[in-house]
VOPAGU-2260 file (C-alpha; in pm, 1 decimal, decimal comma):
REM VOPAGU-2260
SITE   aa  ch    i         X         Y         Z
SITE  UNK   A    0   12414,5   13837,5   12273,2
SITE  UNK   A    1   12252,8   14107,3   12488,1
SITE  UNK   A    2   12094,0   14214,6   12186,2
SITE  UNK   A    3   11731,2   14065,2   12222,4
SITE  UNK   A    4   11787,0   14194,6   12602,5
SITE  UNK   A    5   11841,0   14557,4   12527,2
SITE  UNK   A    6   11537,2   14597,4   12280,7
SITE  UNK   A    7   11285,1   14454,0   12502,7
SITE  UNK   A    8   11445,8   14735,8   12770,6
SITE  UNK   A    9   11437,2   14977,5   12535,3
SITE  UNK   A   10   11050,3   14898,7   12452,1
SITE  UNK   A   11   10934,0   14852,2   12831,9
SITE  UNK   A   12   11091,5   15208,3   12886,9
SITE  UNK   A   13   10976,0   15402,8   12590,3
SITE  UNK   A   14   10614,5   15271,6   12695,1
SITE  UNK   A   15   10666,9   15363,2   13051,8
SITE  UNK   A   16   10742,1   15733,9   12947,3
SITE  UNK   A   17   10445,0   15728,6   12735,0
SITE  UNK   A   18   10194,4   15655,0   13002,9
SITE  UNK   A   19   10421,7   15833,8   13296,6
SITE  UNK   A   20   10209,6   16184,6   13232,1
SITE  UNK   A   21    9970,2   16030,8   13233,8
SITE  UNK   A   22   10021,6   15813,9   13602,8
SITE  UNK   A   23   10163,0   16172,0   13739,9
SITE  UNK   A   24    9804,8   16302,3   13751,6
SITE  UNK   A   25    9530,7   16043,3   13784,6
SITE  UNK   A   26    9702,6   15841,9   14028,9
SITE  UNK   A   27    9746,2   16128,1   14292,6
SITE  UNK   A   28    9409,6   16303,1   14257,7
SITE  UNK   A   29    9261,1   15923,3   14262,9
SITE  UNK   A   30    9476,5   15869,1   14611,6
SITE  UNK   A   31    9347,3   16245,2   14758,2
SITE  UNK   A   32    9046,8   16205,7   14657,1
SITE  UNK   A   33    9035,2   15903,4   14860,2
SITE  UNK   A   34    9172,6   16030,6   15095,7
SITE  UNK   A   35    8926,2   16334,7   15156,6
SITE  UNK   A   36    8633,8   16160,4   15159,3
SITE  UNK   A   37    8510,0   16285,4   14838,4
SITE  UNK   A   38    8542,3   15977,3   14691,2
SITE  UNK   A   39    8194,5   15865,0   14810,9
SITE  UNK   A   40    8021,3   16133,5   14678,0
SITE  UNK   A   41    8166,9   16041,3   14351,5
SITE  UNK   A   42    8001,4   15713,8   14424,8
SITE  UNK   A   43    7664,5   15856,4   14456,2
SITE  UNK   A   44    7730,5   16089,7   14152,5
SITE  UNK   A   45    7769,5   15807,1   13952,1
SITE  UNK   A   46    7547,9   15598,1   14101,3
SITE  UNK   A   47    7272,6   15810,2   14091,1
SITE  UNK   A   48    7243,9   15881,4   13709,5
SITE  UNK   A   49    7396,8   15534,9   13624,9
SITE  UNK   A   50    7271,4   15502,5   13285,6
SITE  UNK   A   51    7378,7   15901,4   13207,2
SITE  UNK   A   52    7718,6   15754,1   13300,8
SITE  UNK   A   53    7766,0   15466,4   13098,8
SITE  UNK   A   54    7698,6   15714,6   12805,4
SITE  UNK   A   55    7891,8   15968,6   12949,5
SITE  UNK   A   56    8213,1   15737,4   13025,2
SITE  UNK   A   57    8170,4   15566,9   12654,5
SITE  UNK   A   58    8178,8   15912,5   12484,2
SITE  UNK   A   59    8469,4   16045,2   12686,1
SITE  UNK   A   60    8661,5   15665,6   12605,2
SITE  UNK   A   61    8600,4   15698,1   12261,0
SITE  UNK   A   62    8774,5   16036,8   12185,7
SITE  UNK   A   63    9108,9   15927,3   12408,9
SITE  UNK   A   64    9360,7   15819,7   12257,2
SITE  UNK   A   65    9474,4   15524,4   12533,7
SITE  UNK   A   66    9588,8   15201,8   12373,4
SITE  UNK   A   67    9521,0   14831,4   12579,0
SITE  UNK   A   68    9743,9   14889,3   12791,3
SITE  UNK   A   69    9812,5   15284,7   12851,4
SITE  UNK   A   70    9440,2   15275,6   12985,6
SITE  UNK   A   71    9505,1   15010,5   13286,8
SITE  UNK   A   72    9636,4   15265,6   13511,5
SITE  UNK   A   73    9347,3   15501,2   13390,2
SITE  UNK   A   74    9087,5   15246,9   13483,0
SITE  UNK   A   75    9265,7   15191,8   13855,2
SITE  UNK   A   76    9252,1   15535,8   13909,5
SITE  UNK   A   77    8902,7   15545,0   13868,6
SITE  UNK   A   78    8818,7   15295,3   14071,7
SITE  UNK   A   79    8994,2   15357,2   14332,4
SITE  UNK   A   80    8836,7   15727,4   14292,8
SITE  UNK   A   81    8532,3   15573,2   14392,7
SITE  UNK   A   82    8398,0   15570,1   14050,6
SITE  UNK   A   83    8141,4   15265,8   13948,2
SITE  UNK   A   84    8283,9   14937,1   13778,6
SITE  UNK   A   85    7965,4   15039,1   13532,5
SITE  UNK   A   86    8074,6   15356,2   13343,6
SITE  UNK   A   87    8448,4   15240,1   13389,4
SITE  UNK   A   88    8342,3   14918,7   13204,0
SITE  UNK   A   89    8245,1   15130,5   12953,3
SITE  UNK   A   90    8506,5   15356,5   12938,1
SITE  UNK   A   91    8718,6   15052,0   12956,3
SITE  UNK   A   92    8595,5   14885,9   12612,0
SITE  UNK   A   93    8565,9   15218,0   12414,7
SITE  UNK   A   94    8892,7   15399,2   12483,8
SITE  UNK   A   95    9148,2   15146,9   12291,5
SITE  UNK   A   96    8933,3   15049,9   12032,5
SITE  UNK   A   97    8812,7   15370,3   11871,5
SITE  UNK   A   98    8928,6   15759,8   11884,2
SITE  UNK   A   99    8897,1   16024,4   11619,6
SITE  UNK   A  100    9256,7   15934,0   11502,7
SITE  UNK   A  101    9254,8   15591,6   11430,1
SITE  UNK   A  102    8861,5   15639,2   11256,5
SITE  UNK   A  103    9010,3   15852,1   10993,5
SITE  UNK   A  104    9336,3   15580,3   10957,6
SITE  UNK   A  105    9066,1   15296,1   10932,4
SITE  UNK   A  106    8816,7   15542,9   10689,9
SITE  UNK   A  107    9195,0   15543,7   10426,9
SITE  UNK   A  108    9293,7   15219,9   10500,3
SITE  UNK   A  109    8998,8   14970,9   10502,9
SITE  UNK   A  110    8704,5   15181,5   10369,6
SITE  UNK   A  111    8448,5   15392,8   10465,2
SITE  UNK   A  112    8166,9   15093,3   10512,4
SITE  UNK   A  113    8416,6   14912,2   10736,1
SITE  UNK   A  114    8526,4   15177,8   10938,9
SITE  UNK   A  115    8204,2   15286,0   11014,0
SITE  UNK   A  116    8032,5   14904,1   11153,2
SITE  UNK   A  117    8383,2   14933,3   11327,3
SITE  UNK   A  118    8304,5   15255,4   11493,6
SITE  UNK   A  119    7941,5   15155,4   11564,5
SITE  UNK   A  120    8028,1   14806,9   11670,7
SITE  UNK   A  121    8252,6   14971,1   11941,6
SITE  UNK   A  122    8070,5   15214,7   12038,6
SITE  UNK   A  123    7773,4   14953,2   12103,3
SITE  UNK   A  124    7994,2   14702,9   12256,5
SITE  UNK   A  125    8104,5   14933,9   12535,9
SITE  UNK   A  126    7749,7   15069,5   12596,7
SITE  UNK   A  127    7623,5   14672,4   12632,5
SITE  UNK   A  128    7950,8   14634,4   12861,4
SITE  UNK   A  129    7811,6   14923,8   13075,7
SITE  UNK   A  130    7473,3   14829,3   13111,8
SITE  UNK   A  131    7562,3   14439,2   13153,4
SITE  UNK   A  132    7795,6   14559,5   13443,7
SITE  UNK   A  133    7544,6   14755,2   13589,9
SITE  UNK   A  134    7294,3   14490,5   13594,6
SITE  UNK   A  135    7525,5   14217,6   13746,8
SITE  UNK   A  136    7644,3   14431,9   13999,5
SITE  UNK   A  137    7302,5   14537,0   14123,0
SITE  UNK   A  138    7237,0   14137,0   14152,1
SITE  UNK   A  139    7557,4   14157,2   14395,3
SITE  UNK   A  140    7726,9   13910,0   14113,4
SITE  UNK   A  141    8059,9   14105,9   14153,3
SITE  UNK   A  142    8108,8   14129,4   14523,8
SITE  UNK   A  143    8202,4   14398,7   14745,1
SITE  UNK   A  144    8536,4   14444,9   14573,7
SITE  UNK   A  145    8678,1   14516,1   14249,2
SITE  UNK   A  146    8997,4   14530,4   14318,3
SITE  UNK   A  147    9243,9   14260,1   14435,3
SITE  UNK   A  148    9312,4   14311,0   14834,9
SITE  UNK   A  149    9571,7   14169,8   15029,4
SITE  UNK   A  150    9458,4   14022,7   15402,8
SITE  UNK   A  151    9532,5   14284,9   15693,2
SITE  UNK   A  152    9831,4   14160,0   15901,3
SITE  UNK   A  153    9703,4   13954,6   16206,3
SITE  UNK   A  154    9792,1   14079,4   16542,4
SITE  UNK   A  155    9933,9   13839,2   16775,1
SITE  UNK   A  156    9914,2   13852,0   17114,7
SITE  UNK   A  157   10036,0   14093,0   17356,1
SITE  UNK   A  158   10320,1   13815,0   17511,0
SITE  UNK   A  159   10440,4   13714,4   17207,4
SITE  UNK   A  160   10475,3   14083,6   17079,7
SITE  UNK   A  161   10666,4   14079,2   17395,3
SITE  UNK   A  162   10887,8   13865,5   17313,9
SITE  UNK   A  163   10969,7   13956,0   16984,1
SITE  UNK   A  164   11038,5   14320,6   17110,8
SITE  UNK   A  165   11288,5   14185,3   17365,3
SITE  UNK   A  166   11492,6   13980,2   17079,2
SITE  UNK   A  167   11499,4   14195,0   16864,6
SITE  UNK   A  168   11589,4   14537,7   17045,5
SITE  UNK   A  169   11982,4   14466,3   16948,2
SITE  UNK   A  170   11872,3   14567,6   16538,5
SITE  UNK   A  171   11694,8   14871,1   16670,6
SITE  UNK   A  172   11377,1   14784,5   16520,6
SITE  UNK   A  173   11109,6   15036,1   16592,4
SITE  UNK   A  174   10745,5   15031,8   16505,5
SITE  UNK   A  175   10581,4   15301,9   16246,6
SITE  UNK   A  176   10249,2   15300,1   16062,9
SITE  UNK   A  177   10258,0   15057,1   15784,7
SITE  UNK   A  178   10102,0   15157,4   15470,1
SITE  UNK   A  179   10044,3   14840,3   15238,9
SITE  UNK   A  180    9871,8   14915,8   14916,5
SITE  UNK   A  181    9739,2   14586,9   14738,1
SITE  UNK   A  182    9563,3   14667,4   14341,5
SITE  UNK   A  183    9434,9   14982,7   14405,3
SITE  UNK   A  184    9291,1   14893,5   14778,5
SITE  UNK   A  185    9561,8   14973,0   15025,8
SITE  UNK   A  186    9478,4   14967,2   15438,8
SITE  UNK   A  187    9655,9   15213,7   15663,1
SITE  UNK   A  188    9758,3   14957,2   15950,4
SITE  UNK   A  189    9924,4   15061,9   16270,9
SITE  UNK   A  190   10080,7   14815,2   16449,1
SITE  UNK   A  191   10220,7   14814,8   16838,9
SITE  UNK   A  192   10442,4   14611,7   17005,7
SITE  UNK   A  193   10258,3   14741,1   17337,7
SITE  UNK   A  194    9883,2   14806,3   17176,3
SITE  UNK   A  195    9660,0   14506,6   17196,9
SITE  UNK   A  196    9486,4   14681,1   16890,7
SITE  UNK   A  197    9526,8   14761,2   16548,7
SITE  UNK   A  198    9363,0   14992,9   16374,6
SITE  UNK   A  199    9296,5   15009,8   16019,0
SITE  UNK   A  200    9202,2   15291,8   15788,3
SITE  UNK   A  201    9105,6   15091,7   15446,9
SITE  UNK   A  202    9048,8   15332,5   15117,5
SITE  UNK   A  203    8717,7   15259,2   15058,8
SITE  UNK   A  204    8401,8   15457,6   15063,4
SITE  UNK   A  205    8446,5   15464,9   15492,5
SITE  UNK   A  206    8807,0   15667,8   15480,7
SITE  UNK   A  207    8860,9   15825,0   15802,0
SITE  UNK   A  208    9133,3   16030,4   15888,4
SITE  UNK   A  209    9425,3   15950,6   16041,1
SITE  UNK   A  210    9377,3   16173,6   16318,8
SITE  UNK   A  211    9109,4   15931,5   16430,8
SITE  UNK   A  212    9404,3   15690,8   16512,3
SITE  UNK   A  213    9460,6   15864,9   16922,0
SITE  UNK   A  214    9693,7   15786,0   17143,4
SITE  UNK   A  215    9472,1   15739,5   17420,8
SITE  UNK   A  216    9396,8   15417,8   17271,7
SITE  UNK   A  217    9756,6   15266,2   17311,8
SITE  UNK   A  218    9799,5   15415,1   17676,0
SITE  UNK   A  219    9494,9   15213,6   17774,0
SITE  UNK   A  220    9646,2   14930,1   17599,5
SITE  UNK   A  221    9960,8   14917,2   17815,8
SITE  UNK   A  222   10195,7   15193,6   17657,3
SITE  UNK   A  223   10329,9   15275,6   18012,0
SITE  UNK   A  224   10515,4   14953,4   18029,8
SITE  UNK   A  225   10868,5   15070,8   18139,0
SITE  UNK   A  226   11054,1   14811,6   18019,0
SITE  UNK   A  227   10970,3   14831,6   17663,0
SITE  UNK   A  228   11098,3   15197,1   17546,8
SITE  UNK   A  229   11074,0   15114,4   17162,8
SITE  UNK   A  230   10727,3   15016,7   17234,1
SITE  UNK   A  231   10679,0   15310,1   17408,5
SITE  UNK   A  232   10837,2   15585,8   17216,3
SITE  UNK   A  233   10586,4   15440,2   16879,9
SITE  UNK   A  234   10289,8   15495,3   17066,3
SITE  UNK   A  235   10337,3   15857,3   17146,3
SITE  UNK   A  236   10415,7   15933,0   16748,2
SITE  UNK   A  237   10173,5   16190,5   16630,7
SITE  UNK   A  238    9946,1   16129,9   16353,1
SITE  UNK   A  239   10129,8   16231,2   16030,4
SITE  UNK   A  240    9973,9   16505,5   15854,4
SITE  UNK   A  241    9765,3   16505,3   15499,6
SITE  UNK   A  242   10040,5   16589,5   15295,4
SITE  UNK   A  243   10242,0   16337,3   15423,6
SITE  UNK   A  244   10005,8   16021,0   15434,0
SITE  UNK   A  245    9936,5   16147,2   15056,7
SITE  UNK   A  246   10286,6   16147,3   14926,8
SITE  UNK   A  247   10312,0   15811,1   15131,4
SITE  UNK   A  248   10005,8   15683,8   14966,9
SITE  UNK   A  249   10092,3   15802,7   14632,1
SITE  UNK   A  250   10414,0   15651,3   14609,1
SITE  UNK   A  251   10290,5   15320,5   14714,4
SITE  UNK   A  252   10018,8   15338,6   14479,6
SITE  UNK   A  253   10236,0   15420,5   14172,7
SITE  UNK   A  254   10426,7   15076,0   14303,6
SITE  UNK   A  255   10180,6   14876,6   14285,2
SITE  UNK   A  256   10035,3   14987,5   13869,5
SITE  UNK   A  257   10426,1   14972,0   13777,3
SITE  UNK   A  258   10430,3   14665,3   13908,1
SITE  UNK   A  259   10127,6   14503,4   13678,9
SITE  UNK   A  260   10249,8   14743,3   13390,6
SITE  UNK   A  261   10633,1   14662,0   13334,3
SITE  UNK   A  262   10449,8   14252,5   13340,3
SITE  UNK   A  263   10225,7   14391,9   13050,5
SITE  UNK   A  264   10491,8   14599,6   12899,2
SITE  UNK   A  265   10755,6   14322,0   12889,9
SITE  UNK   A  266   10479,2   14100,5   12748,7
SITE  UNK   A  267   10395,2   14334,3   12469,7
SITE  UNK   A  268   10789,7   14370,4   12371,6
SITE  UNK   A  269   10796,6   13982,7   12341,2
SITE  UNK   A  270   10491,7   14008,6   12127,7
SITE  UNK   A  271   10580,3   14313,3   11923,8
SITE  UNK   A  272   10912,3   14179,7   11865,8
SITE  UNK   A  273   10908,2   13821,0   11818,0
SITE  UNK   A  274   10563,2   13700,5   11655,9
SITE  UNK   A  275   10602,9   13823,2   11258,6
SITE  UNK   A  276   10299,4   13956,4   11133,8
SITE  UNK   A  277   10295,7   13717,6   10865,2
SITE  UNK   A  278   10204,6   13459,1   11072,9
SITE  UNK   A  279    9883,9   13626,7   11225,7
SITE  UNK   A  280    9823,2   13719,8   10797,2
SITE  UNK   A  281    9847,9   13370,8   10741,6
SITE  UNK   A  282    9566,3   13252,3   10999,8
SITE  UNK   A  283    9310,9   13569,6   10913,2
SITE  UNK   A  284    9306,7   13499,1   10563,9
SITE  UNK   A  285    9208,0   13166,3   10509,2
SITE  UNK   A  286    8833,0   13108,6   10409,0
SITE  UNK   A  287    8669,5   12872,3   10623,4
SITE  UNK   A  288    8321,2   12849,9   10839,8
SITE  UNK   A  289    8547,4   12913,5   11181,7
SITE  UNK   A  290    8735,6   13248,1   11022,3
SITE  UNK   A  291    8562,5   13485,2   11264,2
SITE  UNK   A  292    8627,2   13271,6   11567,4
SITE  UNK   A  293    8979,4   13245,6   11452,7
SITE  UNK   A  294    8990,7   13621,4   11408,6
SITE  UNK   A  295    8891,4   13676,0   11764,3
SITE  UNK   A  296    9087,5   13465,4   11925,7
SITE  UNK   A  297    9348,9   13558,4   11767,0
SITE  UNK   A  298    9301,6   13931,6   11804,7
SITE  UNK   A  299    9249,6   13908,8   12205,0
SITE  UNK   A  300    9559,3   13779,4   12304,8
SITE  UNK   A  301    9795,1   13888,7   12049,7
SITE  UNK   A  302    9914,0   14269,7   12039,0
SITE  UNK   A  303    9866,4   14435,6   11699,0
SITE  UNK   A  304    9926,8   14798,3   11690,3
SITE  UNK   A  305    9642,9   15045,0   11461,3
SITE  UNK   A  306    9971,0   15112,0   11246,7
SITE  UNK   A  307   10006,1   14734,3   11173,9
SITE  UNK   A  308    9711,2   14592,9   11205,0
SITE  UNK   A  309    9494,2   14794,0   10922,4
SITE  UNK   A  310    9743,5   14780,0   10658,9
SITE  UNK   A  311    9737,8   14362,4   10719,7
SITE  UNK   A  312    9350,1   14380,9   10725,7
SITE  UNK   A  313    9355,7   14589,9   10433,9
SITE  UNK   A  314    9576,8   14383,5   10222,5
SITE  UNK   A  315    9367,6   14046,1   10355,2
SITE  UNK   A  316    9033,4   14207,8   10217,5
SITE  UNK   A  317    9205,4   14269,2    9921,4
SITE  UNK   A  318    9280,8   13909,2    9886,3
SITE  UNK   A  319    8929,5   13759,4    9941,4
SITE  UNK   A  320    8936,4   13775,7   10376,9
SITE  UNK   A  321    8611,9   13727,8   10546,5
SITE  UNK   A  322    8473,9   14075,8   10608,9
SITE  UNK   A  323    8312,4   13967,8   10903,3
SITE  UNK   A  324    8668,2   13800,2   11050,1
SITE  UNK   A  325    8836,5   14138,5   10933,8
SITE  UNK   A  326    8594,2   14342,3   11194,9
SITE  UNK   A  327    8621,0   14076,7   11469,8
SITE  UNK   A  328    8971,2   14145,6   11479,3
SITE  UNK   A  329    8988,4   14500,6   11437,4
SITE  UNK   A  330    8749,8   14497,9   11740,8
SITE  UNK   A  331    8929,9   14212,4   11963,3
SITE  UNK   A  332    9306,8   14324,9   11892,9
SITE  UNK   A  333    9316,3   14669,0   11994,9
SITE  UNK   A  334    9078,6   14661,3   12317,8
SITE  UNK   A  335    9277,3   14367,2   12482,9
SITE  UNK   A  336    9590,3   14212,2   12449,2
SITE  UNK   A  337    9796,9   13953,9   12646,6
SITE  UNK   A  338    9972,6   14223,5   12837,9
SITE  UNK   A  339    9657,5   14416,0   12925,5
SITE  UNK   A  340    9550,3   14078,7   13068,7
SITE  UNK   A  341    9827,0   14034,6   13235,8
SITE  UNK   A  342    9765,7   14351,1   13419,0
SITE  UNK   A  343    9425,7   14316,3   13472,5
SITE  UNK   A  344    9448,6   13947,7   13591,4
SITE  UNK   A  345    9637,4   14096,7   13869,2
SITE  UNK   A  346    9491,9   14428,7   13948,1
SITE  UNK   A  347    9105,3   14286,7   13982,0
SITE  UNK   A  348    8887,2   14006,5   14153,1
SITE  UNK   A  349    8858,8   13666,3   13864,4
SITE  UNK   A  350    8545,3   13814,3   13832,6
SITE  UNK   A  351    8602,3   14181,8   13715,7
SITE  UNK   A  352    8897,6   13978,7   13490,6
SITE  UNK   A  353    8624,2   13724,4   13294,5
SITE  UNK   A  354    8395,4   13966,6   13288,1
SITE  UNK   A  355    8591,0   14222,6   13105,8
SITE  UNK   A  356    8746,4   13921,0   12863,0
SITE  UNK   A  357    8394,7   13795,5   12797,4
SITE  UNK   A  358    8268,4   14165,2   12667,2
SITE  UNK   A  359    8597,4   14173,8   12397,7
SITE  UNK   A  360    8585,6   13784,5   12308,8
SITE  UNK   A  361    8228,1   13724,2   12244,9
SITE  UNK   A  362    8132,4   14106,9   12148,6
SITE  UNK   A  363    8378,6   14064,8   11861,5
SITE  UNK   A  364    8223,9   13718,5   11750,5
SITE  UNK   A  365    7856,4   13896,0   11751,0
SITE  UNK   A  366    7953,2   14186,4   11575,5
SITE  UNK   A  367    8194,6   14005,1   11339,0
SITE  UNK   A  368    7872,3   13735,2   11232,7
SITE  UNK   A  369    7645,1   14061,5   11181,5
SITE  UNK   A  370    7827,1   14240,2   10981,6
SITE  UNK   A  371    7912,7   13871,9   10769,5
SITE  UNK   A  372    7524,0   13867,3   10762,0
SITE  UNK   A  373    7515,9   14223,5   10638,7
SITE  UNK   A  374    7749,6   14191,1   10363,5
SITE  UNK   A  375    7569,2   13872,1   10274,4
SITE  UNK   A  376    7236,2   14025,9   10253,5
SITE  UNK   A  377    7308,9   14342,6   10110,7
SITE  UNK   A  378    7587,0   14154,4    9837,5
């Protein structure tokens, strides 16, 4: 009975400790460098030489070996770094779909011809996916923000703060800085039962230190009310130090990918575990004018590992399947999946999501109808 329950378990937490090293170091030196400042001169860096890092971020995603999901939390990091959407976009597309490892696995399973257009087709796919997101952010098509961002909490008014203080005094409740941390974007937010004010410290390119966050400012705000002691004793708290904002932040942050990545995970078990492989064989090999549309659509939403999927493909070739349908869905399965939607549905704005679906769903149709057109010509 508990069966089916116990296996999905088993998957979500084998893939968390695959991707845990990883989380242990990109997700801290994304929050300090945040935190320091040095996060906009990444920004420049980048933005400076924009088309050196497009190629630079494609080169480094094709030789790591992250799968559709494992590279979510990679691709946060980075933007929360400060880094461009641009070169991660890149980046983005090229890391799951091609490495050094799985070239050599395609170049014994499916053939040298194959693997190659499969290579190129990546590689070409995440360069487009770079420049594309370059261009369309210059236009201001993506906004100011990437990432999904929770609303500061409104401050009321000093009488019904008041109030509130006054009925609820009996449960001791006493007033610390807040730190909320919403996809990748989290806002440092103060509030006072006495202080007419909040302040905010938001992890963007305008990070200020804590420090900045004096006590003056409550004391003119009526801290010296004498009835109010809880109110009182929170405005006098001294600003928490670096190391301690950055363990706060860091925890908070590692919340908020585990979050979007046990969804993804649990998703992929249900895949993995419940849709037979002979079912996906069955749609990819039939021989029709819609087999490369089928291919990608199929390979987008529907998690295929390298281990499974090129063995299948191989096999379908074997039996007469559309070359062109076999290299759409090499291309669409690995790069995005139904969990690594999942994820990135909830991590960034609709328009970082359909932008990043677009690049895997269509960029598999045109490569899939070239290399159709190519084996046509050349046949």
């Amino acid at each position: 009975m508990f069966d089916p329950i116990l296996a999905i378990v088993q998957f979500m937490l084998d893939a968390f400790l695959h991707v845990w090293p990883y989380l242990l170091i990109t997700i801290p030196l994304a929050v300090a460098v945040q935190m320091s400042g040095a996060s906009k001169y990444i920004s420049r860096a980048f933005a400076a030489q924009p088309l050196v890092a497009i190629f630079l971020a494609t080169a480094v995603g094709a030789f790591s070996p992250f799968c559709s999901c494992g590279v979510i939390p990679v691709v946060a990091t980075l933007l929360i770094g400060g880094v461009p959407l641009a070169p991660v976009m890149a980046f983005w597309i090229a890391s799951p779909s091609m490495d050094p490892e799985v070239f050599f696995l395609s170049v014994a399973t499916i053939g040298w011809e194959l693997a190659v257009w499969r290579l190129g087709a990546t590689l070409l796919l995440s360069l487009s996916a770079g420049f594309i997101t370059h261009f369309v952010s210059q236009q201001g098509w993506l906004g100011a923000e990437i990432l999904r961002s929770r609303k500061p909490t409104s401050v009321q008014s000093y009488r019904t703060l008041l109030k509130e203080g006054w009925q609820n005094l009996k449960k001791r409740l006493t007033v610390s800085p807040v730190l909320s941390f919403a996809a990748g974007n989290a806002a440092l937010a103060t509030e006072g039962t006495c202080c007419g004010n909040t302040a905010e410290i938001t992890l963007t390119d305008s990070w200020q230190p804590t420090s900045s966050l004096s006590v003056s400012s409550c004391s003119s705000s009526g801290c010296g009310t004498p009835n109010i002691p809880a109110a009182e004793s929170s405005c006098s708290l001294k600003p928490t130090s670096f190391r301690q904002r950055l363990l706060s932040e860091t925890g908070s942050a590692s919340l908020m990918v585990a979050k979007f990545m046990a969804l993804a995970f649990f998703l992929e078990a249900l895949i993995i575990l419940y849709i037979p492989s002979e079912w996906i064989a069955g749609l990819l090999g039939q021989q029709n004018q819609w087999a490369i549309l089928m291919a990608a659509l199929i390979g987008v939403p529907v998690y295929t590992t390298e281990l499974t999927a090129l063995p299948m493909v191989s096999g379908l070739l074997a039996q007469g399947m559309n070359p062109g349908a076999a290299l759409a869905f090499l291309i669409a399965g690995p790069t995005t999946t139904l969990p690594a939607m999942a994820a990135v549905w909830g991590l960034t704005t609709r328009r970082v999501f359909f932008l990043y679906l677009s690049f895997v769903l269509f960029g598999a149709m045109v490569f899939g109808h070239v290399y159709r057109l190519f084996t046509w010509l050349v046949g």
